[in-house]
C-alpha positions as CSV (number, residue, x, y, z in Angstrom):
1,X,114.6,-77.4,-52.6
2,X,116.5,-80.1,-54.4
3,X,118.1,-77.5,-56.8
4,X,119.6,-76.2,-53.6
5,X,120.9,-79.3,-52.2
6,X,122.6,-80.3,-55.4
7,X,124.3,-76.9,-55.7
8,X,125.5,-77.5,-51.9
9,X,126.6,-81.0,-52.8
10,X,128.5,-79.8,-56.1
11,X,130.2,-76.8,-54.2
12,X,131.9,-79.1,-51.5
13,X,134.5,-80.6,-53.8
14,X,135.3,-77.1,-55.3
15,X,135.7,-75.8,-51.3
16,X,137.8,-78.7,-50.7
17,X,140.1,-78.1,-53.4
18,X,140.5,-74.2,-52.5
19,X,141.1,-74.5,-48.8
20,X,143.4,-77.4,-49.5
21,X,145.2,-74.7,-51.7
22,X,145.3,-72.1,-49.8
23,X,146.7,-73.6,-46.9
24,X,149.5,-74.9,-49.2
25,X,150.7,-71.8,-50.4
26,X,150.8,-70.1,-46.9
27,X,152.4,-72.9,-45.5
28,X,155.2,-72.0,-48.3
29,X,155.2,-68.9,-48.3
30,X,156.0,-69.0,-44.7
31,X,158.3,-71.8,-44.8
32,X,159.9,-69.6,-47.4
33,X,160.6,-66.6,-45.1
34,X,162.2,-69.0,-42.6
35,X,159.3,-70.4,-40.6
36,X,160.2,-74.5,-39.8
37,X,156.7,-74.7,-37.9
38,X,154.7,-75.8,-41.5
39,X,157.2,-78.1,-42.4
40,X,157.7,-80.0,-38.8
41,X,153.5,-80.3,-38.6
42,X,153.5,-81.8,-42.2
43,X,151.8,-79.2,-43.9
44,X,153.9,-78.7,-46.9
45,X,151.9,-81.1,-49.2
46,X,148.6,-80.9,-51.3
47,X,147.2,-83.7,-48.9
48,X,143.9,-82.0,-47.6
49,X,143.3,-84.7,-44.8
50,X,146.6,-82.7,-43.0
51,X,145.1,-79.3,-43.4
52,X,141.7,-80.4,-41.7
């Protein structure tokens, strides 16, 4: 049971640092194609606190 908690507790950081990516990159990708929504709701940075 504590195998699996650790693992769970290890896995968050990694989860944080994916989704905070991933949100980045759309948010460019569309900002590239000529969306100004990302960029006016702050969403163009690697700040994870403004993608949760």
């Amino acid at each position: 049971m504590n195998n699996y908690l650790l693992a769970f507790l290890w896995s968050i950081p990694g989860l944080l640092v994916a989704t905070t990516m991933h949100e980045f990159v759309r948010a460019l990708a569309s900002s590239a194609m000529g969306d100004n929504l990302p960029k006016s709701q702050g969403r163009l940075t690697l700040n994870p606190l403004k993608h949760f």
